[in-house]
DRENKOL-464954 format. One record per residue (C-alpha): residue number from 1; residue in three letters; chain; x, y, z. Coordinates in nm, 3 decimals. Each point is the difference from the previous one (the first is absolute). Layout:
BEGIN
<roba=NUM | torvo=ALA | drenmi=A | c1=X | c2=Y | c3=Z> $
...
END
This chain:
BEGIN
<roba=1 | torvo=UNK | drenmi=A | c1=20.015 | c2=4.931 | c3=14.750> $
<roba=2 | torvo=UNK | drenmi=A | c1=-0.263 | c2=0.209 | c3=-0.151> $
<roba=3 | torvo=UNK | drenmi=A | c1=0.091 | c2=0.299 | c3=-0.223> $
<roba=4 | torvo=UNK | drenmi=A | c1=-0.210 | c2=0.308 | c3=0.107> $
<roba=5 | torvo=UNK | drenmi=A | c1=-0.025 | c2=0.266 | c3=-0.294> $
<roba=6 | torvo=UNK | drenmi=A | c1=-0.146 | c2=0.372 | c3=0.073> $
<roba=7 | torvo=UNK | drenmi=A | c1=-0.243 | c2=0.111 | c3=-0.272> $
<roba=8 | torvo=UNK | drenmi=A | c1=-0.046 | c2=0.328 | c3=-0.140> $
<roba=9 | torvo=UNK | drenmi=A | c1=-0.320 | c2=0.007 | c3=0.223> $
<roba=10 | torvo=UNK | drenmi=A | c1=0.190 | c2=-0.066 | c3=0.315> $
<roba=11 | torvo=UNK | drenmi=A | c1=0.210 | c2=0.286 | c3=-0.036> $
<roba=12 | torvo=UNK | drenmi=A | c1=-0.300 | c2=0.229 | c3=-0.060> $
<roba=13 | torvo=UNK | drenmi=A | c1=-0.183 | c2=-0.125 | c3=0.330> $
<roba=14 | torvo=UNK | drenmi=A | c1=0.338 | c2=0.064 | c3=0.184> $
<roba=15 | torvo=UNK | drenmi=A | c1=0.052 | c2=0.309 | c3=-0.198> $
<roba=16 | torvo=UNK | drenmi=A | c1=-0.377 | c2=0.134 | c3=0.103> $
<roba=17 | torvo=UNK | drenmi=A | c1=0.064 | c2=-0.071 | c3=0.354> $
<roba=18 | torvo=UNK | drenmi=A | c1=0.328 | c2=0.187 | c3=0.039> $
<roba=19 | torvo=UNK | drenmi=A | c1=-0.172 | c2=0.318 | c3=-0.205> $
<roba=20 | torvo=UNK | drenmi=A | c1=-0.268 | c2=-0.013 | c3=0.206> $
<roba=21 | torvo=UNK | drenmi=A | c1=0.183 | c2=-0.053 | c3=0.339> $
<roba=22 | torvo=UNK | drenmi=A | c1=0.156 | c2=0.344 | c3=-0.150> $
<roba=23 | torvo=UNK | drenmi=A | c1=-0.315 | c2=0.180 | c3=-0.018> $
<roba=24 | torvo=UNK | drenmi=A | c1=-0.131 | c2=-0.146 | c3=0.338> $
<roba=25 | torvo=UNK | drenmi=A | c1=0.338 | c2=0.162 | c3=0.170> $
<roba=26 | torvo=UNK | drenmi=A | c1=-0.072 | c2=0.344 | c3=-0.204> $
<roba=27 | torvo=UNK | drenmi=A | c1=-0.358 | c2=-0.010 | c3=0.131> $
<roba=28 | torvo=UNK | drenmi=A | c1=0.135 | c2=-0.102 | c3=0.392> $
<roba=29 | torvo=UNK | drenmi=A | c1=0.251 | c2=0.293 | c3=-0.047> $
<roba=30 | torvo=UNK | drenmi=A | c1=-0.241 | c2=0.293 | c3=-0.120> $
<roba=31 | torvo=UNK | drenmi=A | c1=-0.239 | c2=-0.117 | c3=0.323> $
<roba=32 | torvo=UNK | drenmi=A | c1=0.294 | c2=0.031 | c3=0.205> $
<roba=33 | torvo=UNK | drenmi=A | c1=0.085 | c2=0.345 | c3=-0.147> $
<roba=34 | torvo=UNK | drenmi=A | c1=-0.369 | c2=0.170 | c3=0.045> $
<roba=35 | torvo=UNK | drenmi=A | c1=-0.043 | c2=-0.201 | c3=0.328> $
<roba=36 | torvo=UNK | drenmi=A | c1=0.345 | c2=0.214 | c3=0.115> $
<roba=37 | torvo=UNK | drenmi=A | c1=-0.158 | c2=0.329 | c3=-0.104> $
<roba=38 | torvo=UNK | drenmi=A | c1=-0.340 | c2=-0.055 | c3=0.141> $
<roba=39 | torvo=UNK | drenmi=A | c1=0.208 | c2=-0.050 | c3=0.351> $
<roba=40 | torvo=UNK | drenmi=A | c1=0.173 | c2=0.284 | c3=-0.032> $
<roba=41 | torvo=UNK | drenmi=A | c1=-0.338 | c2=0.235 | c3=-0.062> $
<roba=42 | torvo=UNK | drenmi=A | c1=0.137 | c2=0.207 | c3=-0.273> $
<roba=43 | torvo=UNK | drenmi=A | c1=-0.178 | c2=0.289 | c3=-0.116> $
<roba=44 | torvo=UNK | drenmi=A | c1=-0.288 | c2=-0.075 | c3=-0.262> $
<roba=45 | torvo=UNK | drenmi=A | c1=0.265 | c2=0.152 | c3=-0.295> $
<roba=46 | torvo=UNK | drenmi=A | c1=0.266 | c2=-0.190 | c3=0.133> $
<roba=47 | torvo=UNK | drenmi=A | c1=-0.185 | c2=-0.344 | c3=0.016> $
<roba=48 | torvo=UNK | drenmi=A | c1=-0.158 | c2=0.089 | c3=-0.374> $
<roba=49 | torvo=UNK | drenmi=A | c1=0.397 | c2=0.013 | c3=-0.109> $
<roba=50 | torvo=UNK | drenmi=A | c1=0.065 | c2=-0.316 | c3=0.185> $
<roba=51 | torvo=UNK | drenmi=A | c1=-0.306 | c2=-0.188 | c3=-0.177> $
<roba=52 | torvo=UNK | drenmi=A | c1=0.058 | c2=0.157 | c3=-0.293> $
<roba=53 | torvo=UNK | drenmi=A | c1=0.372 | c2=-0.127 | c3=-0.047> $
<roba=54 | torvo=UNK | drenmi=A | c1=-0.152 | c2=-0.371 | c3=0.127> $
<roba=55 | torvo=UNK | drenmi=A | c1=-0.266 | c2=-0.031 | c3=-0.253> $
<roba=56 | torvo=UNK | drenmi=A | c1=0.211 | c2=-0.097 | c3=-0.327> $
<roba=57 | torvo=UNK | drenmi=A | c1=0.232 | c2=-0.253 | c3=0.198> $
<roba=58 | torvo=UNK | drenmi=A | c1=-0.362 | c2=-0.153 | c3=0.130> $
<roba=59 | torvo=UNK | drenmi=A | c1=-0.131 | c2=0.014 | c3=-0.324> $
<roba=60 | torvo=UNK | drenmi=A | c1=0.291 | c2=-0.175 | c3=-0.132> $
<roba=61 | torvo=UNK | drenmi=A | c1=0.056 | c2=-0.296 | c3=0.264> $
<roba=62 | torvo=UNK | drenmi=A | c1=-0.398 | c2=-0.058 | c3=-0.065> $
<roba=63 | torvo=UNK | drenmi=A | c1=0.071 | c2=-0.010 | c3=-0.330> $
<roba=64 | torvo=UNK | drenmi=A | c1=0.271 | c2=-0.247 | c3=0.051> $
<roba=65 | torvo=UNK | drenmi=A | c1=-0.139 | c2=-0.211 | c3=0.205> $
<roba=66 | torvo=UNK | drenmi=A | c1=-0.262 | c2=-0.013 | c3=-0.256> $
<roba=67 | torvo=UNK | drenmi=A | c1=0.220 | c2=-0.133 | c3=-0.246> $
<roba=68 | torvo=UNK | drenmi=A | c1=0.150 | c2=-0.228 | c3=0.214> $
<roba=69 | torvo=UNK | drenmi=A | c1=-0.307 | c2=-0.205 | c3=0.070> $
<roba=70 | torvo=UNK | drenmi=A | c1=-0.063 | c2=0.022 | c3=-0.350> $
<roba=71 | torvo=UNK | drenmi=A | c1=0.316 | c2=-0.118 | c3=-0.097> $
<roba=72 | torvo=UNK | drenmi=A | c1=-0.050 | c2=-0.299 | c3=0.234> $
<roba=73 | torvo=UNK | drenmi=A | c1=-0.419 | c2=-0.036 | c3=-0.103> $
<roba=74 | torvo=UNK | drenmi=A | c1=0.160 | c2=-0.047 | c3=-0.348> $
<roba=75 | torvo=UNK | drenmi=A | c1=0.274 | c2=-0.243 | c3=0.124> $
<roba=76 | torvo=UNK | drenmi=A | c1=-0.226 | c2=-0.238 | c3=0.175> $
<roba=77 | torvo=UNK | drenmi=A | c1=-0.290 | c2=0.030 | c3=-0.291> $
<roba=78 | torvo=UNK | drenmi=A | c1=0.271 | c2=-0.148 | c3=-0.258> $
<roba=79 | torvo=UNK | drenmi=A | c1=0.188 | c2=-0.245 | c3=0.219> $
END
């Protein structure tokens, strides 16, 4: 029977792909948010407050997801 060790590497790849997975859900989420408020025509100031309280969260999950695929870029380049 073969013995079938993780590397460090390994768990980076998987690591990257669940961070990113993270940020992909964050990004599906704030789309789901605005998409809500542009179908219930708010008022321009009301829809500025909704996009205004969705920008960080989309900024973060981007950011995220960035790292993810970085994470996993890395993971695969040493492997």
């Amino acid at each position: 029977m073969e013995q079938q060790n993780t590397s460090i590497f390994d768990m980076i790849i998987w690591s990257g792909v669940a961070v990113s997975l993270v940020g992909l859900l964050g990004i599906l989420w704030c789309i789901v948010k605005v998409a809500r408020a542009r179908r219930a025509k708010l008022a321009d100031d009301d829809m500025q407050a909704v996009l205004q309280s969705v920008l960080p969260l989309n900024l973060g999950a981007l950011f995220l997801s960035v790292i993810g695929l970085m994470m996993v870029g890395v993971g695969i380049a040493f492997s």
